[in-house]
LOLOVEX-657878 format. One record per residue: residue in three letters; chain; x, y, z negated of N, C-alpha, C, O in turn. Coordinates in steps of 0.02 Angstrom, whole numbers, plus 50000, padded with zeros to 5 digits. Last residue first. Layout:
NODE, ALA, A, X, Y, Z, X, Y, Z, X, Y, Z, X, Y, Z;
...
END
This chain:
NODE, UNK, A, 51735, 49984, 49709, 51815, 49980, 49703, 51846, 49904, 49724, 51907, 49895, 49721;
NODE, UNK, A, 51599, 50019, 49825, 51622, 50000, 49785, 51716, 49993, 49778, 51754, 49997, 49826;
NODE, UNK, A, 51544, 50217, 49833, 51578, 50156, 49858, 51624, 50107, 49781, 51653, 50124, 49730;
NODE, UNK, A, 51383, 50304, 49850, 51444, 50267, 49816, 51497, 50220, 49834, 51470, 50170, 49858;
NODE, UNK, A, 51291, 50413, 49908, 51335, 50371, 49936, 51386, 50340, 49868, 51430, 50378, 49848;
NODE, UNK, A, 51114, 50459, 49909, 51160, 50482, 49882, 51222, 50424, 49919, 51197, 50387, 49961;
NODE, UNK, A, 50947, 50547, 49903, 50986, 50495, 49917, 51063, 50521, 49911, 51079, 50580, 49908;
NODE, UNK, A, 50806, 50571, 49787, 50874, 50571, 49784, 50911, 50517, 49823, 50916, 50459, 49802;
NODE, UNK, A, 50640, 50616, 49789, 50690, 50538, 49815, 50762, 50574, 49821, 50769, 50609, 49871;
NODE, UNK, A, 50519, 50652, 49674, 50602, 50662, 49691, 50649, 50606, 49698, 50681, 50570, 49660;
NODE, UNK, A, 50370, 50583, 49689, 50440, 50576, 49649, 50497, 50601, 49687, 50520, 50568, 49734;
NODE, UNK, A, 50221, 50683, 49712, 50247, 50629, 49743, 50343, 50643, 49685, 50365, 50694, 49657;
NODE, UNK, A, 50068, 50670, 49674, 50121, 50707, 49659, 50200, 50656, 49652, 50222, 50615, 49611;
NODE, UNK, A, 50009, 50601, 49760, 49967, 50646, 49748, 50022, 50691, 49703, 50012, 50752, 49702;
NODE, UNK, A, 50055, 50465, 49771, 50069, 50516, 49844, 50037, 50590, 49806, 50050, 50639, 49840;
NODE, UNK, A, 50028, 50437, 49655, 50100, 50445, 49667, 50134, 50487, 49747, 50185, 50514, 49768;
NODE, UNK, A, 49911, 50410, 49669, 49936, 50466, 49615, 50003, 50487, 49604, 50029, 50529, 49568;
NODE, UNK, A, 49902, 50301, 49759, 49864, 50347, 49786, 49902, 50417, 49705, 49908, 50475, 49724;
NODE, UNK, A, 49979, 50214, 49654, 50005, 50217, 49722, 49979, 50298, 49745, 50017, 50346, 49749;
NODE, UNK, A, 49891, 50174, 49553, 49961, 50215, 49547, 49997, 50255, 49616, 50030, 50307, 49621;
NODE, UNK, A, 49721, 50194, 49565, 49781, 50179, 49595, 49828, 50195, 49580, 49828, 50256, 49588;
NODE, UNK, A, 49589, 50267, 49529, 49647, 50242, 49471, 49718, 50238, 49499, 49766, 50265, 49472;
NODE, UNK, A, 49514, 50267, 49623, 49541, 50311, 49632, 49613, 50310, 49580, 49667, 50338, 49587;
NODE, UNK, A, 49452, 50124, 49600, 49489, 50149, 49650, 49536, 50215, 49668, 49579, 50217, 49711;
NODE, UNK, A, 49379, 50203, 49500, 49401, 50147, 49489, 49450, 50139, 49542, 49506, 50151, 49519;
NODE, UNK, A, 49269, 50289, 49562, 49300, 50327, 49520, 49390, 50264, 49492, 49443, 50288, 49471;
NODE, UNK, A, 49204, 50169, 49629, 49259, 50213, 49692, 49306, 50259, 49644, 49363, 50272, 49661;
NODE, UNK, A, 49139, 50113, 49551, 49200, 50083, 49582, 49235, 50126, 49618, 49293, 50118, 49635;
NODE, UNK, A, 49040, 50224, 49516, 49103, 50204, 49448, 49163, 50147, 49481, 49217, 50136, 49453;
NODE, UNK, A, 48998, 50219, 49614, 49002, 50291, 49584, 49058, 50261, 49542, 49116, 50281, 49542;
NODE, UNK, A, 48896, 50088, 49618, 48941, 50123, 49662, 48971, 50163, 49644, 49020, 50138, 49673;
NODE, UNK, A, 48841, 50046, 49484, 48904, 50064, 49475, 48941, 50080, 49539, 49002, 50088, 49536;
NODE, UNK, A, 48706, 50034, 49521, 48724, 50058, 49454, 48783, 50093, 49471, 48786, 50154, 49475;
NODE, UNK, A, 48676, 49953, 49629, 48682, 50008, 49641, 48712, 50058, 49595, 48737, 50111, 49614;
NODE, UNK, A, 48762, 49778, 49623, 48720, 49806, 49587, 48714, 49906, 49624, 48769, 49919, 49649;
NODE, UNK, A, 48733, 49702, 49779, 48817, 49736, 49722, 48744, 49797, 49670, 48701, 49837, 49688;
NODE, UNK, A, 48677, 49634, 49865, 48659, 49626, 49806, 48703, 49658, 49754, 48707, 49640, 49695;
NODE, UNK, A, 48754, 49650, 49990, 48695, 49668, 49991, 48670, 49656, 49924, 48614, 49681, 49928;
NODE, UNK, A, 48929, 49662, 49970, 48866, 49638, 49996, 48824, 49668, 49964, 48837, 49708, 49919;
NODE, UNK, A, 49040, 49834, 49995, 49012, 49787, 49966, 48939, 49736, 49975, 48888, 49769, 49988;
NODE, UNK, A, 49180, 49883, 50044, 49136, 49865, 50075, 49091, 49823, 50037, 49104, 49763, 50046;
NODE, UNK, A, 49249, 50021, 50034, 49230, 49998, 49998, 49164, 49925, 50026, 49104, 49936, 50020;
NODE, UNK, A, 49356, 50102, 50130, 49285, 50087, 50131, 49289, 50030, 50094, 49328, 49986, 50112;
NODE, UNK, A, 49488, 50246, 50121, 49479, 50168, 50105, 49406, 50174, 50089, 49382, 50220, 50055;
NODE, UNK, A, 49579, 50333, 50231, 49502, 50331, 50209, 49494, 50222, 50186, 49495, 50169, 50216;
NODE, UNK, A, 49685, 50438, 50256, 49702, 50391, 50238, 49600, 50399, 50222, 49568, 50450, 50209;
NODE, UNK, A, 49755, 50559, 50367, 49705, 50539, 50345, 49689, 50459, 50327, 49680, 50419, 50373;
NODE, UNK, A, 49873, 50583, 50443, 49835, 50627, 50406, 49786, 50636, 50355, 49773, 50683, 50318;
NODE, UNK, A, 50049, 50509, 50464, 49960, 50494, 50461, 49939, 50562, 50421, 49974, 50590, 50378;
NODE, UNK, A, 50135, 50586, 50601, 50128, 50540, 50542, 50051, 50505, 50515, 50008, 50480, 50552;
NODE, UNK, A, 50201, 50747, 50649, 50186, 50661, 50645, 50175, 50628, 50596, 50206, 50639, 50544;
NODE, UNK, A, 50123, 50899, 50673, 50168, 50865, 50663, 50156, 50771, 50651, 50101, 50744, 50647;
NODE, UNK, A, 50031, 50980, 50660, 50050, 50997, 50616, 50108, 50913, 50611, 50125, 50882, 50561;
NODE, UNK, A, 49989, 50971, 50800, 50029, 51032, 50794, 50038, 51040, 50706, 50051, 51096, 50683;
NODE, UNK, A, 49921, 50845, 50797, 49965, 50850, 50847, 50025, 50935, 50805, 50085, 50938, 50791;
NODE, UNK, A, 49848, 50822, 50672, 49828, 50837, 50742, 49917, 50872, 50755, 49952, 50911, 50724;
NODE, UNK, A, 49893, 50654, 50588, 49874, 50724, 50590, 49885, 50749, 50665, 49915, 50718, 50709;
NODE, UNK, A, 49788, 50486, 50623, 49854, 50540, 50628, 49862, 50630, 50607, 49812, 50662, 50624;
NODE, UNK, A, 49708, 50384, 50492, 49710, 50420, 50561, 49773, 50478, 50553, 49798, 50504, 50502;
NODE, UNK, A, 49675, 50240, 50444, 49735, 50290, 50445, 49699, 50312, 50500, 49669, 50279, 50543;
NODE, UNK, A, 49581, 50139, 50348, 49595, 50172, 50414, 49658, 50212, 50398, 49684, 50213, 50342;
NODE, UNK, A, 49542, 49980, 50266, 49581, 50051, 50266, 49585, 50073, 50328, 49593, 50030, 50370;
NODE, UNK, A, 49413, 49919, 50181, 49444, 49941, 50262, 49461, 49992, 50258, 49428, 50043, 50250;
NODE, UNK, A, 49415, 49802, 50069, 49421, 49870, 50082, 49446, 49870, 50138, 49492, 49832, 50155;
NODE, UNK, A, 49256, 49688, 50017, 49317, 49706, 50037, 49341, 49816, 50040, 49310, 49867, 50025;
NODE, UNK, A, 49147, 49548, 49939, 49204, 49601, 49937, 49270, 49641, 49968, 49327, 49629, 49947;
NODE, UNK, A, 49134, 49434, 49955, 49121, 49492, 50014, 49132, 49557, 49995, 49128, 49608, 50029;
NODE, UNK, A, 49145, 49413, 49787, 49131, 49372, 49870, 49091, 49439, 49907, 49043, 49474, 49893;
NODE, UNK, A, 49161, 49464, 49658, 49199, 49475, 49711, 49184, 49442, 49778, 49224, 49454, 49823;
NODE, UNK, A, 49030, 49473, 49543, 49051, 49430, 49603, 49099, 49472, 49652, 49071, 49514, 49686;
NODE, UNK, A, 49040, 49540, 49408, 49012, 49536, 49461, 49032, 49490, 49513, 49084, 49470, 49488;
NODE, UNK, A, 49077, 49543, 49280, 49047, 49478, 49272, 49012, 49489, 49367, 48968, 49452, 49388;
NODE, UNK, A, 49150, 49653, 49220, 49076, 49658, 49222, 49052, 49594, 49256, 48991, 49595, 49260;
NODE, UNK, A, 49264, 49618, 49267, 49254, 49632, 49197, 49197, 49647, 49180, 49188, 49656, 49120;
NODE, UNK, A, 49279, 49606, 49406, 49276, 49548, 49374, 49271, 49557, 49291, 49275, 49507, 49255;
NODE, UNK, A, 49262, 49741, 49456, 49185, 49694, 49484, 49223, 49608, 49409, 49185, 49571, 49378;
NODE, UNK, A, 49370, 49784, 49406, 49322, 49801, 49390, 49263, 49760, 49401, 49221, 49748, 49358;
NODE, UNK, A, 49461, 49696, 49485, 49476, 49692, 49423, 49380, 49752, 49371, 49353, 49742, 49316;
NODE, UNK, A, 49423, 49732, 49606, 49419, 49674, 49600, 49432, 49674, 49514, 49394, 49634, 49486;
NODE, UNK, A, 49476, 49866, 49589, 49399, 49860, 49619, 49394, 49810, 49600, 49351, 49814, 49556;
NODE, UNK, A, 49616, 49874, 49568, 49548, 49902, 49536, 49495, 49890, 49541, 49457, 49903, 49495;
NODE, UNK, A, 49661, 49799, 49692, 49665, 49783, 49607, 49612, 49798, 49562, 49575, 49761, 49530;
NODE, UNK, A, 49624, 49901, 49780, 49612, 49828, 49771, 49614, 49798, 49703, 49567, 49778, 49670;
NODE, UNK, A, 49725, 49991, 49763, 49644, 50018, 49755, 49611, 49939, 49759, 49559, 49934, 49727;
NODE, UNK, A, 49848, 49917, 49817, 49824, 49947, 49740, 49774, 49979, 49734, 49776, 50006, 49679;
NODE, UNK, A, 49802, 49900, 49926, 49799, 49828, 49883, 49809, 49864, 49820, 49779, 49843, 49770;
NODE, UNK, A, 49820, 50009, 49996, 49754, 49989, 49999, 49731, 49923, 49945, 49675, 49902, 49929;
NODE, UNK, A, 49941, 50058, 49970, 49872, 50089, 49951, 49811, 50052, 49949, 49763, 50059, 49911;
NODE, UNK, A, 50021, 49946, 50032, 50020, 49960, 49950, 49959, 50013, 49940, 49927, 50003, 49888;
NODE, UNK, A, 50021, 49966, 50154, 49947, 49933, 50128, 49949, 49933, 50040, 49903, 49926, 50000;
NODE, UNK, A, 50076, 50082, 50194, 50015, 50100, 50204, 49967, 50043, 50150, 49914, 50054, 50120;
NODE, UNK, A, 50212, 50026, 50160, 50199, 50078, 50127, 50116, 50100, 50121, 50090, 50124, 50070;
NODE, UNK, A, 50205, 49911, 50259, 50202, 49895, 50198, 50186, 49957, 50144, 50154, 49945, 50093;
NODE, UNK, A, 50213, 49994, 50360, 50149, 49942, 50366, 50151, 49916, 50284, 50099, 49903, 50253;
NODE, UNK, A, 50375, 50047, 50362, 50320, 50116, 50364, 50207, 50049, 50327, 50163, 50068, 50288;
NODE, UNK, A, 50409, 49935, 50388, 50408, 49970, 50325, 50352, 49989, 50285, 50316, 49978, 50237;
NODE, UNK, A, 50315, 49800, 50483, 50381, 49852, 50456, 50371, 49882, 50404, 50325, 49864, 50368;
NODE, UNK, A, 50305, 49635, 50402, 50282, 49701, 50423, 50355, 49723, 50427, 50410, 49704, 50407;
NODE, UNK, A, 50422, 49504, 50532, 50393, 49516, 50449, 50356, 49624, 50457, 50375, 49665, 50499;
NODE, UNK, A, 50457, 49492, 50669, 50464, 49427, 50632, 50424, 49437, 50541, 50406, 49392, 50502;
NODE, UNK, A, 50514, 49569, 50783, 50429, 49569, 50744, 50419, 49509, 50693, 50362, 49486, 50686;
NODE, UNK, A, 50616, 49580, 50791, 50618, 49541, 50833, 50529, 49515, 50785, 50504, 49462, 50767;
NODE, UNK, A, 50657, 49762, 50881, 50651, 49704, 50804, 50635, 49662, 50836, 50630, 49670, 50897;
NODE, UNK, A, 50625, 49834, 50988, 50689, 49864, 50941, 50708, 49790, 50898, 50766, 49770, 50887;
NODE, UNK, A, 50509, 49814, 51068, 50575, 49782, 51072, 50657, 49788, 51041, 50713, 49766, 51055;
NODE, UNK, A, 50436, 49703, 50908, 50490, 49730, 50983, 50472, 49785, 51013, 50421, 49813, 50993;
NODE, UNK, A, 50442, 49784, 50758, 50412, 49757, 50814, 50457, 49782, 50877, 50489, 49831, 50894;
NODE, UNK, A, 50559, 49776, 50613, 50531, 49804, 50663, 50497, 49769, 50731, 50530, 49724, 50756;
NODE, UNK, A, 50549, 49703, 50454, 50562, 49701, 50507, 50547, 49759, 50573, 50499, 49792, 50552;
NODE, UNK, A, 50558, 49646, 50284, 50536, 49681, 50338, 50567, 49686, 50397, 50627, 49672, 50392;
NODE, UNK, A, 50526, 49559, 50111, 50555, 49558, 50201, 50519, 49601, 50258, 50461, 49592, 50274;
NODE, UNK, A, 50568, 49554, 49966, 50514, 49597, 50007, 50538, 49577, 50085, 50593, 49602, 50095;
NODE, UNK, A, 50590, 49427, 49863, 50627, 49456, 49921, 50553, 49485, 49954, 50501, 49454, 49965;
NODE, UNK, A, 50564, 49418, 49674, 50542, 49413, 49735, 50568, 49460, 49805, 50568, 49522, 49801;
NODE, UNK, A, 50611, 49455, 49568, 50616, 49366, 49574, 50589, 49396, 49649, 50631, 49370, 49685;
NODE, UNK, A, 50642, 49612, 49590, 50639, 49572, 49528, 50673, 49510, 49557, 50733, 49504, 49568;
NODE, UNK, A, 50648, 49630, 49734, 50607, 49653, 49685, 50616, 49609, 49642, 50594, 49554, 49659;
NODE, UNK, A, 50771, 49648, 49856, 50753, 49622, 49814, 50696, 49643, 49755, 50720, 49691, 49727;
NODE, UNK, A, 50729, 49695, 50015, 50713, 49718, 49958, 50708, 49670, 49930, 50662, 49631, 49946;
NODE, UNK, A, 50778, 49674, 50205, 50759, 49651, 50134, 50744, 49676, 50054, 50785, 49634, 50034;
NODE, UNK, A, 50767, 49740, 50386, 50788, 49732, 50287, 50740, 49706, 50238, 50679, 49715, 50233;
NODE, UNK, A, 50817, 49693, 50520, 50768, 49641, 50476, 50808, 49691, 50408, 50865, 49680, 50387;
NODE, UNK, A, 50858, 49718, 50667, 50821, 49763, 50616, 50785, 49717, 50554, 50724, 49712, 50551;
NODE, UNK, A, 50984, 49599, 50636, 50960, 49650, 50668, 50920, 49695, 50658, 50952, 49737, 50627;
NODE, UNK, A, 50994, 49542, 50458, 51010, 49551, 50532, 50971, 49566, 50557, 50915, 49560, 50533;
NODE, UNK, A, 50939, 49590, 50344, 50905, 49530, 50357, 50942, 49518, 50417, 50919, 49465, 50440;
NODE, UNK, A, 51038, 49706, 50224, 51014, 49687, 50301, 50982, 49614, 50286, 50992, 49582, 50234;
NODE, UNK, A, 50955, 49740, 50068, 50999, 49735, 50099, 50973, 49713, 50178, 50914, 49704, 50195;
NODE, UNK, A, 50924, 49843, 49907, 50899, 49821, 49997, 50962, 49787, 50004, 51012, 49794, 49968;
NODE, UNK, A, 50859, 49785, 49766, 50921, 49813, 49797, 50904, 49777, 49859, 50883, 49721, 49870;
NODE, UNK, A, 50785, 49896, 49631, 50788, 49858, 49700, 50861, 49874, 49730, 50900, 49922, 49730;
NODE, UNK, A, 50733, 49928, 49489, 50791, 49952, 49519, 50781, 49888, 49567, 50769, 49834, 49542;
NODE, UNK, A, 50620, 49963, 49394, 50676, 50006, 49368, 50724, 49992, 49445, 50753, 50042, 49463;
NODE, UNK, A, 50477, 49874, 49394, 50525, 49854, 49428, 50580, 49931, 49436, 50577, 49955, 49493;
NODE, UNK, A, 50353, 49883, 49265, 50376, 49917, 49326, 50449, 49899, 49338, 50486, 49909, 49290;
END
């Protein structure tokens, strides 16, 4: 696990996240941004869906199953209006072909539920923001 990122500007709405060896790049869609990389908020939604990914694919491949046509369709839907903005409803579909053994529906979705991500919204970390300046 990656202990410490450091953002910085991309210019105009463009920020960056160093992760380790690798630059995260984000952006905003016009006409604020110049839509050039996801925005944030798009990268926060699909880390759910690619860390329930992991699992699934890492399960279908330890049992010797075939990952082809294998997928997940994430939805978001909004909460209703009077409890305010944002998403309400996160629903990841498991989409599997026509030969996925029936045995283990039950044991991929229990597998999916593994996610760090999805257990981290589920008891979520004390975000401390704060100001330092350098000397």
């Amino acid at each position: 696990m990656i202990r410490e990122m450091t953002i910085t500007s991309g210019g105009n709405k463009k920020v960056n996240a160093q992760a380790g060896e690798f630059v995260i790049k984000t952006d905003q869609g016009p006409p604020s941004g110049d839509g050039t990389a996801p925005e944030p908020f798009s990268l926060f939604l699909s880390s759910i869906g690619t860390c329930a990914g992991i699992y699934v694919f890492s399960f279908c491949q330890k049992r010797g199953i075939s990952t082809d046509g294998v997928k997940i369709v994430q939805t978001m839907e909004p909460k209703p209006k009077e409890e305010g903005y944002g998403v309400g409803k996160i629903t990841l579909d498991i989409c599997l072909p026509a030969d996925f053994p029936d045995k283990y529906r039950s044991a991929l979705i229990k597998s999916a539920g593994l996610c760090a991500v999805k257990k981290h919204l589920e008891n979520p970390p004390v975000i401390d923001i704060l100001t330092t300046k350098s000397e």
